[in-house]
Every structure is written in C-alpha cells, then in structure tokens.
N, C-alpha and C positions, 0 to 999 in steps of 0.2 A: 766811543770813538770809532768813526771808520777808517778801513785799513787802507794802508797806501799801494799807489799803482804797484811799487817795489815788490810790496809783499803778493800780492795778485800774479805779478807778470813771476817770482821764483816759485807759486804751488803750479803753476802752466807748465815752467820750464821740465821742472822738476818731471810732471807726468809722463812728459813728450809731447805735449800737445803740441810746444808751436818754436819754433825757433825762440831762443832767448833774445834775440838782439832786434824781434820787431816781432810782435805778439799779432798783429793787426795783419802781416803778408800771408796767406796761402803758401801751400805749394808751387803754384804757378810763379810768386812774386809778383801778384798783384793784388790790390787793397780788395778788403772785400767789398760787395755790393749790399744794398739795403732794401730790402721793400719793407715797406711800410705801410701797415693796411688800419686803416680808421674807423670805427662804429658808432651812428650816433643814437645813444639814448640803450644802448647795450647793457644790461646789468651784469653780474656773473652769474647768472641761471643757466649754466652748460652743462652739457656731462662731464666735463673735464676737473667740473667744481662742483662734482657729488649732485648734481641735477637730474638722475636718472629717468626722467622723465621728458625729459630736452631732448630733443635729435640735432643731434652737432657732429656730426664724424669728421667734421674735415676740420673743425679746429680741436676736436680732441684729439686728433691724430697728430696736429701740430704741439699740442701738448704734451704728447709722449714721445717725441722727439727732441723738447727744449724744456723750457724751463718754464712753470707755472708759479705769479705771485698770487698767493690765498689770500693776502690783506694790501690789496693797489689802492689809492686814494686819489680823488683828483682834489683839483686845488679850486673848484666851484660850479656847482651843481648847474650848470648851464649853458651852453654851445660855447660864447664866443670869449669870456674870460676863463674857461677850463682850458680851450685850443688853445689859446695865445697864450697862456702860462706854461704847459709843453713846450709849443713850438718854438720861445724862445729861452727856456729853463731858466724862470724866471717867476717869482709869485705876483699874483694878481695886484695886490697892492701896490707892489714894486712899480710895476708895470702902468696902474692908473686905469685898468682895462678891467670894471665890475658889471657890467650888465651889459647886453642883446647890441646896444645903441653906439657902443666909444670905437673908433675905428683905431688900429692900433699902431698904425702910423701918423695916426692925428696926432698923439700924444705921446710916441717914441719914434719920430722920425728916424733916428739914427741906430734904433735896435738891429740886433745881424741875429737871425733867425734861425734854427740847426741846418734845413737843407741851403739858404742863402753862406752859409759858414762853411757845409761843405763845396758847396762849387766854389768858396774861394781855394779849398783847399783839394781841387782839381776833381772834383765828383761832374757828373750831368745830373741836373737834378730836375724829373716832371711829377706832373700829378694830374687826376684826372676825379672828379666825386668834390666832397666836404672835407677836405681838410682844415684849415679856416673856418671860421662861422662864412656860412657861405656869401652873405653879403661883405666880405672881406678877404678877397682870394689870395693877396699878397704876392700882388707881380713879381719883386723883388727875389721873392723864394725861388722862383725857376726860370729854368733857361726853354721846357715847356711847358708849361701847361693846356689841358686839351679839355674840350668841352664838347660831350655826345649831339650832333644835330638832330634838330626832330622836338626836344624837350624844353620846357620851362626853365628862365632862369635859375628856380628855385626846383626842382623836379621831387621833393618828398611826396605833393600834391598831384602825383599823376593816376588819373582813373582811366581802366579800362573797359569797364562794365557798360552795360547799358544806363544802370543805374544810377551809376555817379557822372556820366558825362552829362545826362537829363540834366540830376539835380545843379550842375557846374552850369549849363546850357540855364537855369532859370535864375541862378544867384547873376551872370553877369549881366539879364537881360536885365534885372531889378535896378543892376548897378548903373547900366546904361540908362534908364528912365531917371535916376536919382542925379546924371550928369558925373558921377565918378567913376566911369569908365577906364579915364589914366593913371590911376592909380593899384587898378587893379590889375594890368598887364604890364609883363616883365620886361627886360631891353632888348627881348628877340622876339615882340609882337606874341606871346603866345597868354594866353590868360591862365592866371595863377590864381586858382579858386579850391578852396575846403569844401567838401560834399562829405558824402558820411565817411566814418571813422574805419569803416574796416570794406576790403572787397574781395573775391575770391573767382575771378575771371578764368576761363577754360582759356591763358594765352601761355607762349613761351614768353623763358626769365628776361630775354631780351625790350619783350614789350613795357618794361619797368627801366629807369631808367640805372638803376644798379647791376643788372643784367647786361647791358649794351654798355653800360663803360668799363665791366669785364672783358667784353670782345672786345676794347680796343686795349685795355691793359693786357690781354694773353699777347696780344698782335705785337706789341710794344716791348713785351720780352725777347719777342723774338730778334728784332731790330736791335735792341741793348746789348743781346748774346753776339751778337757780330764786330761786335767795335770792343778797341783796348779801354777805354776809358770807363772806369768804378761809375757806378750809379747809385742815384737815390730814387725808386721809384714809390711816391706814395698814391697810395689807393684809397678812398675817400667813402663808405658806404653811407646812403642815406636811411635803408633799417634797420635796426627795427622802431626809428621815429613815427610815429601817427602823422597819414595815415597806416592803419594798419593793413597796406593793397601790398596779397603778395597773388602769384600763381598756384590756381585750386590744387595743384599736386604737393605742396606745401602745408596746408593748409588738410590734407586727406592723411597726412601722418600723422594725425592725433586724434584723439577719441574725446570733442567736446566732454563730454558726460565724466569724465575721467581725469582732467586736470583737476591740480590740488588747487586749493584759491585760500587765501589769507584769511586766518581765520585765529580764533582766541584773544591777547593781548597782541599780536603783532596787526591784527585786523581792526582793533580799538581805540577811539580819539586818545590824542596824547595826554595823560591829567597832568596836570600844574601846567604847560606850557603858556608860555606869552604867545600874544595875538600873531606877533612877526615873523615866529618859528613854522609857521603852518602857509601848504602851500594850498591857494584855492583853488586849485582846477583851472586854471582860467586857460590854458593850452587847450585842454579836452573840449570845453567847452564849446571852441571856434569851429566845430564840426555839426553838421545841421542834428543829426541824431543824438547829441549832447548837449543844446543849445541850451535848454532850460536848466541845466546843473547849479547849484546856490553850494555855499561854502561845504566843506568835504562833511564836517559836522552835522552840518544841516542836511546832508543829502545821503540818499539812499538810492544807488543801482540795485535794480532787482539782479537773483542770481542768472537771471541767462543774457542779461549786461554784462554782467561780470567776465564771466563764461565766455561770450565773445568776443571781448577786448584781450582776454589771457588767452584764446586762443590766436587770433589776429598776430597778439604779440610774439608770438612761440611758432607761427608757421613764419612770421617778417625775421625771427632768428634760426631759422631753418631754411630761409630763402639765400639770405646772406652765407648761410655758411656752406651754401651751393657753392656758391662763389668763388667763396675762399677754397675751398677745393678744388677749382680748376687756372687759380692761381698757382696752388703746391703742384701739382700736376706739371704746368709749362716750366717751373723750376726744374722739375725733376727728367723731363723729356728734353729741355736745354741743358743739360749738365751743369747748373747753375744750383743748385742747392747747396752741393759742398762749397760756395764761393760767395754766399749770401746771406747775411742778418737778415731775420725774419721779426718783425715787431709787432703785433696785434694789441690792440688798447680799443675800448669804450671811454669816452667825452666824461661821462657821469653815470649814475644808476637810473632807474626808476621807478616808481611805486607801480602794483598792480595790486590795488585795493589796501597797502599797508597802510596806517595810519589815518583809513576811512579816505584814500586820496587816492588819484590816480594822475600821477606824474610825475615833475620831478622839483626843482627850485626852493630846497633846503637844504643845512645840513647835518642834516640825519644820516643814521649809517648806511639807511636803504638807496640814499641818492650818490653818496659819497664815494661808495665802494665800487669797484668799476674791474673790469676783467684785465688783463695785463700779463701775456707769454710772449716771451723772447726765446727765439735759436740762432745761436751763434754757432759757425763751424769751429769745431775743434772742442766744443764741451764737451766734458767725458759723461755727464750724469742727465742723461737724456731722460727725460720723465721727473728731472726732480721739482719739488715743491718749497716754496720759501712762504713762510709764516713770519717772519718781520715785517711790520708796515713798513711801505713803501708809496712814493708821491710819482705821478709823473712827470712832476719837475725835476725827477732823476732820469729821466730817458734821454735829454739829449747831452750830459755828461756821460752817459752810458755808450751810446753811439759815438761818440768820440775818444772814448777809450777801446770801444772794439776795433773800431775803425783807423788806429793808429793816431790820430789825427788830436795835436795840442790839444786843450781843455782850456776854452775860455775862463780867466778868472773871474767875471764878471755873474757866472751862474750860481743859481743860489741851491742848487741839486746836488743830490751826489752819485758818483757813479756805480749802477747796482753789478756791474762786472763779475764781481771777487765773489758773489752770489751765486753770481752761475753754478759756480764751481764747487762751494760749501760753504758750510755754517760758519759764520767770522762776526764779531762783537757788532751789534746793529743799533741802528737808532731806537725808542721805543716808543716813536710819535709819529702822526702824521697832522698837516692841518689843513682847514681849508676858510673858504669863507662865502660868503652871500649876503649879496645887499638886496631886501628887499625893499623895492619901490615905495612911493607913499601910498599911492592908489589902490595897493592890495593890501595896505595895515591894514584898514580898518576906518573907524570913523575918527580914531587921531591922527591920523594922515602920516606924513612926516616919512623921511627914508632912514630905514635902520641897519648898521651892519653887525650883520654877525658874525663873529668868529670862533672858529672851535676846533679843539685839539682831541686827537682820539689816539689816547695809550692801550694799553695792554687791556686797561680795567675798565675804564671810562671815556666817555666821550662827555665833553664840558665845553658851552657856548655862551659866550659874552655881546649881546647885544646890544649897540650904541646907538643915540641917536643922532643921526650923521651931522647934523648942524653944528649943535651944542656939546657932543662928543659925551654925555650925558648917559650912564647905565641903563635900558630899559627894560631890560630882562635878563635872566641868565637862566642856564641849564643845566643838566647833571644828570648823566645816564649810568646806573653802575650793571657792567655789561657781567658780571658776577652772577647775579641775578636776574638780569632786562636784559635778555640779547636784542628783542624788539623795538628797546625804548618808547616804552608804553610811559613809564611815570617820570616826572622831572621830579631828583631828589635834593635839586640846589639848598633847597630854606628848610630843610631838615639840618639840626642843630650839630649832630655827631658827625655832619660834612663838612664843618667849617671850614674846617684847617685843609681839606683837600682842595675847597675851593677854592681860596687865598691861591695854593699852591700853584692850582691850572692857571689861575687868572695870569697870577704871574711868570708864568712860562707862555702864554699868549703874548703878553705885554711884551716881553722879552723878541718875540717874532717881528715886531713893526719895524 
C-alpha cells in the first residue's frame, strides 16, 4: 500500500522542511517552478547508475543533488505511446495510444494532459525539442511552444558533414527521379532524409538541433526569472536517437578500443522466445550504412560496427548532457534552483548489441528500463537512491503533489513524493506493454500484444493475438539467475504456478 499525502506532508513538517499548511510554497510563497528535460532513446548507462565508463557530469551532478530511481519503467518501449502515457498519467491501454501511428487526440479528445492541467492551475506552461512523439506536439499543452528556425520538422536527421549532406544530396535526387519528392520533405520545405548512422563533424553543439534549442531554452529562463507566474518549462532532447550525429569533441572523450560491448548471455539470441518478442532492426536499418541488416538472429555486425554505434551512442549521451549542464548552470545564475523541480526521464531504453539487436521495441528489461532523477527544493536526502520499481505514470501525480496542485482522480499513477524523502511500503511491480505490428511477426502476420509485469524476481509476458485475443506466447525471465534474460523459462514445469500467478495479476491490470 502507498502512503498517503498526510503521512508524506507530517515526515516534511516534522524535519522543517516546509511549512505544514502548504508543502508545495517556497519561502518566497510562491509555487514552485518545473523544468522538465526529455531524452529520447536514453538507457541508464550514466555514471550516476554505476556506468563508469559514461561521461555524464552534469546529470550525475543532478543526481547527487536529488533523487535517483534505480528501477524507472516506462509504460512502452517506443516514442509515442511511452510519451503520451506520462504526459497524461495514464497507461497505454487506457489511453488507446499503442504504436508510432494513433494521434492522441484522435482518440482522447477530451484528455487534460500534466502541463495543460497545470496552466489551468495557474502555471505558463512552453516547450521547445520532442516532448510528444514529435509528429504529435499537442497544442493544447502550451500556452508556448517554440520551434528552432533553420531545422527539419523532424531535426534527429540533421547532418553536418560532408558526408552525410552528399549521401542525403543523392537519396533525395533518387527520390525526385522516382516522383516522391513530397513525401519526403517536412512542412517547413526542408528535406528529412536518413544518410549514415553515425557522424562526427568538427562543428559547435549549436549546429545540431539539440544545441540551438538549448540557446533558446537558457534565453527562455531568463525571461521566466522576471515574471511572478510558476512555470512549466519542458525541454525535449533528440539524443541519443540515431542518428548517432554529435560534435567531434564528444565523440574524443572516449577511447573506441576501450568501450565494453555486450557480450556472454546478455549478447545471445533469446532461447525459447516467440517470434513477437524479438525486435528486428528495422529502425537501424533505414540508414544507408545498415541498409542490408536481416533479422538480429540472422545477423552479424562485425566488431568495429559494433564499436561505432556504442561509441556514436555514448558521445550522442555526452552531447546531451552538455546540455543539461548549461541548463543547471542558468538555474543556478538565476537564483531559480532553490525554486524549481527538476525532472529528467528517458522515453524507453535501448539495445547496443543486447540480445544480438540493436534497438529498442520490446519488452525486455534492456528497453523498459529507462533513467529517472527528480530534485525537489526542500529534500533533505540529496544523493539518495530508490530501488522500488517505479513507472512514469507516476510523474505527473508526482508533479502535482510537489507542486501543491489537487491530484486528478482520473490517474492511474502514483505519486513518487514520500520517496524523495525515505523508504515507505512500495509497490513491487511495474508494467508495460508493446504491440507489435503484423509486418514484423513474421510470416504469420497478424498484430500481437504483449504485456508484462516485472517484480522483484521476474519479468513475465503474455502475448495475445490482437484480433482473436488468442495466447500466442508467453515468457518468463527469472532475474535470480538471467539478469540478461537470455532464456524464456515459461514451459518449464516447476513455473507453473508462478505463471498462473503473473498472468493473473496482468489480467487484473486491463
């Protein structure tokens, strides 16, 4: 059972943290402020989550100033139903919103979303980057939103090399000869084209478009710092997603030769899995230097592929967390720190060579698991760590309980507040889910969902076939022994009764 605000808002008072008769006001008496920074395809490979190998300082220094979850979950391994499950503390199901395609106003017109819930509840609320899958900005959320000139609708895909503007310069000339030219440029005339996977350009961070929407998010604090009105500012990164284009100075903090790469049973096709469980590459693939990639099984990156996709990835999370350092920075030279909830989250995880794959769109624990530090002003236990699973369909019950601000009962999250502070009786679950299409089954086609609960011990997944609602696989990972989940132990005999048990506490979730 989790505890209630009561109990939360008497260990606060009790410290001295905060006034007892409004946990949420400052000293100044006024609500606090929120940034809110997004990452997409972010795994927890930091130094802050024992990655010593990672160059992160500026979100491990946010880590040891707040609060770090060691087991965050998101609610499905894929941009636009993991966001909108967040954004509106809400699960996927719930919502109708399972893959890349459902706009989430189509199908909950009348949703009120955390930053549209706080500007009713007197917030200014902008954003600037991917918060949304980006093809679904969600007007409604803001009273700004700002979008960097100069960039692609879509800006993951921006090259600055010689080499990738060539190879981009020959895919659209192809595309123009073939007559599908409008399809392939975005609503600001600029062409949206995949060239290769990784680039390493002698330019500043600005010439990306994650760089340049920093300059206008520091600029934007500054403006915020002047007016009485609480804010929601969210920040939107597009790294560390492929491609992997950051700046050569990024990219010269690591010693190719010298990253770890996946290896043993975590590097090994999954045994016993169903066909559905398994993600095929087909993201990596849309890049010219990947084009020929077949099922992950089937395929084999030689190691200095490997090598520079893990480094690609590790300088795109070393560019961002440039970033984020000169975000903490403008907090801290506006006197806006001690007045500001800080939230950092990653969309989903994703593979770098785990399970013979390279991506993300299962759910496995390598895609599921996702980074997750909150600082609130006024917590006493700065640097602490919580090891309870945790969903981020607890963040915007979280955000409304810091922020003073009622608690919709319509969420289906809970608020991870009482956290901050200490250890208090926790849930021992997290879930999520993934539908994969029919076109990546296999040759029985058909859309299948999967759903799967991950306790303390196991992670267990029930795949349906979406028509007929029909079992078509299941899984069973006992994390006792498989922290990689290499082997599916479902149709082992002495699992029975555990199975029975998860199915039915899945069941119980619909």
């Amino acid at each position: 059972m989790k505890p209630s605000l009561l109990v939360f808002l008497f260990a606060l008072s009790c410290a001295g943290v905060v006034d007892s008769t409004n946990p949420a006001e400052s000293a100044t008496d006024k609500k606090l402020n929120v940034l809110f920074i997004a990452m997409d395809d972010l795994r927890p490979e930091l130094g802050c989550y024992g990655a010593s190998h990672v160059v992160s300082p500026n979100i491990d220094r946010l880590a040891a100033t707040g609060v770090v979850f060691e087991r965050a979950y998101c609610q499905s391994a894929v941009c636009n139903p993991s966001r909108a499950s967040l954004m509106t503390g809400q699960y996927p199901e719930t919502l109708g919103v399972l893959d890349l395609w459902t706009d989430l106003r189509k199908v909950q017109p009348d949703v009120i979303t955390l930053p549209q819930y706080l500007r009713k509840n007197g917030y200014f609320t902008a954003s600037v980057g991917k918060i949304y899958h980006n093809i679904f900005p969600d007007e409604p959320s803001w009273d700004e939103r700002h979008y960097v000139d100069g960039f692609p609708f879509d800006p993951d895909a921006v090259y600055c090399s010689k080499e990738g503007l060539a190879l981009q310069a020959q895919r659209v000339e192809k595309w123009k000869q073939r007559g599908q030219t409008a399809q392939r440029i975005d609503r600001f005339g600029h062409y949206y084209v995949k060239a290769q996977a990784t680039e390493a350009p002698e330019v500043t961070d600005s010439a990306y478009y994650d760089g340049a929407q920093t300059d206008w998010a520091v600029d934007k604090l500054t403006k915020l710092s002047q007016v009485d009105e609480p804010f929601f500012l969210a920040v939107g990164y597009y790294r560390p997603h492929l491609p992997f284009n950051a700046p050569r100075q990024y990219w010269d903090l690591y010693d190719r030769a010298q990253l770890p790469l996946a290896e043993g049973d975590a590097a090994s096709a999954v045994q016993n899995a169903p066909s559905m469980a398994i993600n095929n590459m087909r993201e990596l693939r849309g890049y010219t230097d990947f084009s020929d990639l077949v099922h992950p099984y089937e395929s084999t990156l030689t190691e200095e592929e490997q090598r520079r996709l893990k480094h690609g990835y590790l300088a795109s999370v070393s560019y961002i967390d440039g970033q984020v350092g000169r975000l903490l920075e403008q907090l801290e030279e506006l006197d806006l720190a001690e007045n500001t909830i800080v939230v950092l989250w990653g969309d989903h995880g994703w593979k770098l060579g785990e399970h013979r794959s390279w991506g993300k769109m299962t759910n496995y624990e390598i895609d599921t698991r996702v980074p997750l530090i909150v600082r609130a002003p006024g917590a006493q236990q700065a640097g602490r760590r919580v090891a309870d699973p945790v969903e981020l369909v607890d963040v915007f019950p979280t955000l409304c309980e810091l922020t003073g601000t009622q608690t919709p009962d319509y969420l289906e999250g809970s608020s991870l507040a009482p956290l901050l502070e200490k250890d208090v009786p926790w849930t021992d679950a997290a879930y999520s889910v993934y539908l994969r299409e029919g076109i990546w089954v296999g040759p029985d086609g058909g859309e299948h969902l999967g759903r799967a609960i991950r306790t303390a011990t196991h992670r267990f997944v029930e795949w349906r076939e979406r028509a007929s609602q029909e079992v078509s696989g299941i899984e069973l990972y006992d994390h006792q022994i498989d922290s990689s989940e290499s082997n599916n132990v479902a149709d082992d005999p002495n699992n029975a009764d555990l199975v029975k048990e998860l199915a039915a506490r899945l069941q119980s979730k619909q």
